[in-house]
N, C-alpha and C positions, 0 to 999 in steps of 0.2 A: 428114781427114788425107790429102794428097796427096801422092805421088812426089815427090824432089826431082827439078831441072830438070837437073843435071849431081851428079857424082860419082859414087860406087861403095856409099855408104852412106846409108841408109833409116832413122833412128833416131831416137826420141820416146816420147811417153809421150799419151793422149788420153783424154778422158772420155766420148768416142762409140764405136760401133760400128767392129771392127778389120777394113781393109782388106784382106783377107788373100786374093781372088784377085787384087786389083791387084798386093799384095804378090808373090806368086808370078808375073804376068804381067811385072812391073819385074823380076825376079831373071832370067828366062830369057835369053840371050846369046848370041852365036852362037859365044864360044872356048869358054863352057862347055857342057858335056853333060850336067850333073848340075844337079839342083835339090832339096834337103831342106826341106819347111817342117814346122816343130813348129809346134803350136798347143796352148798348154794353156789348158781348157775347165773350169767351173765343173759339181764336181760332185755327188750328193744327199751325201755322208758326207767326213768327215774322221775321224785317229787318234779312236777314243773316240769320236765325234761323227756320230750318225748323225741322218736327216731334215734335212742343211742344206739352206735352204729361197734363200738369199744371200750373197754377198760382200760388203764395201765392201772398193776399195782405197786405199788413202792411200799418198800418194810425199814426199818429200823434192827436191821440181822441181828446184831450183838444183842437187843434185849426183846427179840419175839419168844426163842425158845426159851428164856428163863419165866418168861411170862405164860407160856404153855408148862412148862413142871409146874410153876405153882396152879394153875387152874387143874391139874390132872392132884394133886395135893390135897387139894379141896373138894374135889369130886371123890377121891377117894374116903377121905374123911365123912362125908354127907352119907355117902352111897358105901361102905365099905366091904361089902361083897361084889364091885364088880370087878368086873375081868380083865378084858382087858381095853385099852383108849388109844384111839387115830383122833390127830389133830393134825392137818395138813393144809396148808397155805400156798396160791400161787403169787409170785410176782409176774412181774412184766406184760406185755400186752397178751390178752382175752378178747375174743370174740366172742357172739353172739354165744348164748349156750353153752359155752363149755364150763367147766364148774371153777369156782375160785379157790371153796374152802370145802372139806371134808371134818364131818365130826364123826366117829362110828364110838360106840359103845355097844361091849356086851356084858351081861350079868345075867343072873342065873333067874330073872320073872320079869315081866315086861314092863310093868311100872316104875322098876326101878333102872332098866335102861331106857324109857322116854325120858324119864326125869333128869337123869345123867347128862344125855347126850342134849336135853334141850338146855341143862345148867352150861354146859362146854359149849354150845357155840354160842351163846349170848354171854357168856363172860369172855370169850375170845373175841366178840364182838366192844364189847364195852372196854377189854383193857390191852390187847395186844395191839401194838407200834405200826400200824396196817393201814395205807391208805391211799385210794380207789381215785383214778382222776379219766373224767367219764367225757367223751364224746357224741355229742347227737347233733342232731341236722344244724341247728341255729346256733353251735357255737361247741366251745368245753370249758372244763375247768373241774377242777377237786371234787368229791361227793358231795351230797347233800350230807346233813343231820352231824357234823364232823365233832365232837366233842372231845375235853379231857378225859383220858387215858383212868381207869380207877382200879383201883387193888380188885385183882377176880373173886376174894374171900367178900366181897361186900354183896358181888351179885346175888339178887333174891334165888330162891329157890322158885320154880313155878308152884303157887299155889295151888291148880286146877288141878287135882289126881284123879285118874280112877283106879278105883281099889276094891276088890271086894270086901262085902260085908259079914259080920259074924255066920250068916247063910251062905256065904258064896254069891251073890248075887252082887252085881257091879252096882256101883253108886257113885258118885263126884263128890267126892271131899275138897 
């Protein structure tokens, strides 16, 4: 999976190994100064479910990447100076640690690419077609927590910021 050749967004879904310091070297820019990549990693336990030993992930192709532009839509809209957005999905069988899903956001101050990149994988969590069926010692079956699929424009924004204050001095808003 390669960079695209023009634009500002990085988005898919692959059955290979995730690109993710390409992804991070495509995201760096020179109006931004910030870069956030999340990378969530397959790991030994789930709720309840301890010694998972693998993942498979199965998608719903036709409707991830429409669900990925409108979550980069809405991020834009929220955050409308960032830069540029990865949003990279594995299918098929994961082991242990390797990563599943890539969010990077860059933009030009750091509060507003944590905020970005934490709105982008928790609304690709909560609304793309994505889903995880986990083996550990005592058996398998589907993920845990598996809910209805929701518009990404509904996802909260994280309330918890740091930002500085009229002084410059950080505080949690």
């Amino acid at each position: 999976m390669n960079a695209p050749d023009h634009g500002d967004d990085w988005l898919g879904l692959t059955d290979q190994e995730l690109p993710i310091g390409d992804a991070y070297e495509w995201a760096v820019i020179p109006r931004c100064g910030a870069v956030v990549l999340f990378s969530g990693t397959v790991r030994d336990h789930a709720e309840d479910r301890d010694g998972v030993t693998h993942l498979t992930y199965e998608a719903y192709d036709e409707q991830v990447e429409p669900i990925f532009v409108t979550i980069v839509e809405e991020l834009r809209e929220r955050w409308p100076d960032t830069g540029r957005v990865v949003l990279l999905h594995r299918t098929g069988r994961l082991e242990l640690t390797e990563s599943s899903v890539i969010a990077v956001v860059s933009a030009p101050h750091r509060p507003e690419a944590f905020e970005a990149a934490r709105y982008a994988i928790d609304a690709l969590k909560a609304s793309a077609p994505i889903w995880k069926h986990e083996v550990w010692a005592d058996g398998a079956d589907w993920g845990t927590g598996a809910h209805a699929a929701s518009d990404p424009r509904s996802v909260p924004t994280n309330a918890s910021t740091v930002a500085p204050d009229a002084r410059g001095t950080v505080g949690i808003s």
